[in-house]
C-alpha positions, 0 to 999 in steps of 0.5 A: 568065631569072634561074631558068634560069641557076639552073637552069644553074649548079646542073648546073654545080655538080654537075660540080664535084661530078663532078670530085671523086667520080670525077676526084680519085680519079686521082692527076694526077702519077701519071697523068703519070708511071705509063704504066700508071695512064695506060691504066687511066684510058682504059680506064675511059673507053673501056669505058662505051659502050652497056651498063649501067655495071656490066657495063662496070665488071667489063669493066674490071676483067676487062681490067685483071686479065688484062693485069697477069697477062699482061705482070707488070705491077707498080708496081715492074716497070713499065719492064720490063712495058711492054718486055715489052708491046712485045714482043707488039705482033704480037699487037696487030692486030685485021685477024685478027678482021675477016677471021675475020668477013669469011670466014664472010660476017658482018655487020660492024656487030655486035659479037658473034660468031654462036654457031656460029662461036665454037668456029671463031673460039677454033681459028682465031683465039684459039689463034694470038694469046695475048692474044685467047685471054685477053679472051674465057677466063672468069675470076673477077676482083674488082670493085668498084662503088658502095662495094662489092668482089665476085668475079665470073667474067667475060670480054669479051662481044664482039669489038668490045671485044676490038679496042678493047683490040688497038688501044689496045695497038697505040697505046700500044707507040708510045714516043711513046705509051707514057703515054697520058693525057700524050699526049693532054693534049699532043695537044690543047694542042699540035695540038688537039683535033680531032687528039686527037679524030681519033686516038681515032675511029680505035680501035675501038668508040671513037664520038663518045660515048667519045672526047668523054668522054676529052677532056673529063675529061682537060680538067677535070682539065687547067688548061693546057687552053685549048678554043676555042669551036669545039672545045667540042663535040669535048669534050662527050659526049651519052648517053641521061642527057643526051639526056634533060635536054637536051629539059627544057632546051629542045632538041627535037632528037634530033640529036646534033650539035644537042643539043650547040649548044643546050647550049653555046650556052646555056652561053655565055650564061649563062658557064657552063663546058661541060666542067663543065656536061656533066660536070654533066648526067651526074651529075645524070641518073646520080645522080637519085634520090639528088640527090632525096633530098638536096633532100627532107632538106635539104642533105646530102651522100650519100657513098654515091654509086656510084664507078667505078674509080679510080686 
């Protein structure tokens, strides 16, 4: 017993280890007080879904880049950008792109257009909405990824990412909504978390994966957020790294829903704190072979350790 609790407050450790690699890195007042550092932290949450990171870190920057150049977003113009945004909030409805698909009898699960409705798709649809003409025209951007910066030419390789971005829009033009990382910390203190939950389902290609990733970082990076022991699980994103660790630590089950109750509850046992704990299990499945090395060279810090984007 006392080897597994080990084994627990070692992974609880490392989300400790999480906070500071990527949530220190966002700056908590600027993302309170700056609508625009607000959106570059969701969406290098809401990106992170079903792919290689890397490829969903140049979407990320892809996106970022060509709304900064579209609506002159600056650190000195933000008011004016963000009126600007406003402006365009017309453009920000994704129904467009489900009739396109609806029409040309396409499966409305997948994510990708079928080739040969692309050339329809960018005259009927991209050439009447500037913003969907920007997120799918190739462009080089810079990147930056594990401690390294590269140019690459890319744009968004489906639709489904281009009606997340539609919808994150769409939400943000609320002036309510402006910063959205205020708004969510507040939905969950004032509402809960199931309703920041719910809200967030509610945008495209944002699963249960994504929108428990948002809450949980923002929790960690939020000391005024209380969850109660019934909402843990709306906080607690389960991937294929945890997924793994989860059948090592005694889960059997492939159910998403159960992975999660084995492991809070193990949490609760052994007074751990979940968020870190979940925060813990990614690092570690993520970070695998460098905290290998680590243990085989004794206590060494590895600095070197891939960064996302940051604030």
């Amino acid at each position: 017993m006392k080897s597994y609790d080990k084994i627990m407050r070692n992974i609880e450790r490392l989300g400790e280890r999480y906070c500071r690699k990527y949530l220190d890195s966002w700056n908590k007042e600027r993302l309170q007080n700056n609508w625009w550092a607000a959106l570059k932290f969701f969406f290098s949450h809401s990106f992170m879904r079903g792919r290689r990171d890397k490829l969903s870190n140049e979407y990320y920057y892809f996106t970022i880049r060509t709304l900064e150049d579209y609506f002159l977003i600056t650190s000195a113009n933000l008011n004016n950008s963000y009126q600007r945004l406003k402006k365009q909030k017309e453009y920000f409805d994704k129904e467009c792109i489900l009739r396109f698909k609806k029409d040309k009898g396409m499966d409305m699960r997948t994510n990708s257009l079928n080739k040969k409705y692309k050339d329809e798709f960018k005259k009927e649809i991209a050439e009447r909405n500037p913003i969907i003409k920007l997120l799918i025209t190739s462009k080089e951007v810079e990147v930056k990824w594990d401690n390294k910066t590269y140019n690459k030419v890319i744009s968004l390789g489906s639709e489904a990412d281009v009606m997340m971005v539609l919808d994150v829009l769409k939400f943000i033009s609320g002036d309510d909504k402006k910063n959205i990382y205020n708004y969510l910390t507040n939905t969950i203190v004032n509402s809960g978390v199931k309703v920041a939950y719910e809200e967030l389902i509610e945008m495209r290609a944002i699963s249960d994966k994504i929108a428990t990733f948002v809450i949980r970082d923002i929790g960690l990076m939020s000391s005024e957020i209380k969850i109660a022991d019934e909402d843990y699980k709306l906080a607690f994103p389960v991937d294929t790294w945890v997924n793994k660790i989860a059948h090592r630590l005694g889960c059997c089950s492939e159910d998403i829903e159960e992975i999660k109750n084995h492991l809070i509850t193990k949490c609760k046992e052994s007074k751990i704190d979940p968020l870190k704990f979940a925060a813990g299990l990614w690092f570690l499945g993520f970070h695998s072979v460098d905290i290998l090395l680590e243990n085989c060279l004794g206590d060494i810090e590895i600095e070197s350790i891939t960064s996302p984007n940051s604030g």
